[in-house]
Steps between C-alpha positions, in 0.01 A plus 500: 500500500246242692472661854197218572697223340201403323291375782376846659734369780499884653249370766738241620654684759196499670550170666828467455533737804142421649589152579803475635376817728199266591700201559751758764152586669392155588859433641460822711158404602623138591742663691296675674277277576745259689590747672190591639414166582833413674482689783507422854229154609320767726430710275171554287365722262299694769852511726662374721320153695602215778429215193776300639326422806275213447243556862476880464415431106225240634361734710489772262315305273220354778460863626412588074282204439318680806602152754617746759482831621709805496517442851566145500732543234721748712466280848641200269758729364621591817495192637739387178746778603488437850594139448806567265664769718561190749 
């Protein structure tokens, strides 16, 4: 009796179950990765952030370019809170 069929076909199994496990990773690690990128708009990959405020992301970014101070950055920060609790 021909186990091998001829071809030394034993080794076939090999990616017979290797690729559709591969192809059942990708899909996981698709999933995954939507998920992970579908979260909340304030939220980065450092945590949680106001990025849905336009003037408090300006000044962010003008006190990191090194525009403004710490100190000037907080004074305009204030006065950003101040004016929306009226």
């Amino acid at each position: 009796m021909m186990w091998d069929y001829g071809f030394g076909g034993w080794w076939m199994w090999i990616p017979a179950v290797l690729i559709p496990l591969l192809v059942i990773a990708g899909i996981i690690v698709m999933i995954v990765l939507l998920v992970r990128s579908g979260g909340s708009p304030g939220r980065g990959p450092t945590g949680p952030s106001d990025t849905t405020d336009p003037a408090r992301r300006l000044l962010e970014e003008r006190l990191a370019r090194g525009e403004i101070t710490p100190e000037q950055y907080r004074e305009l920060l204030d006065t950003l809170e101040e004016g929306r609790r009226r």
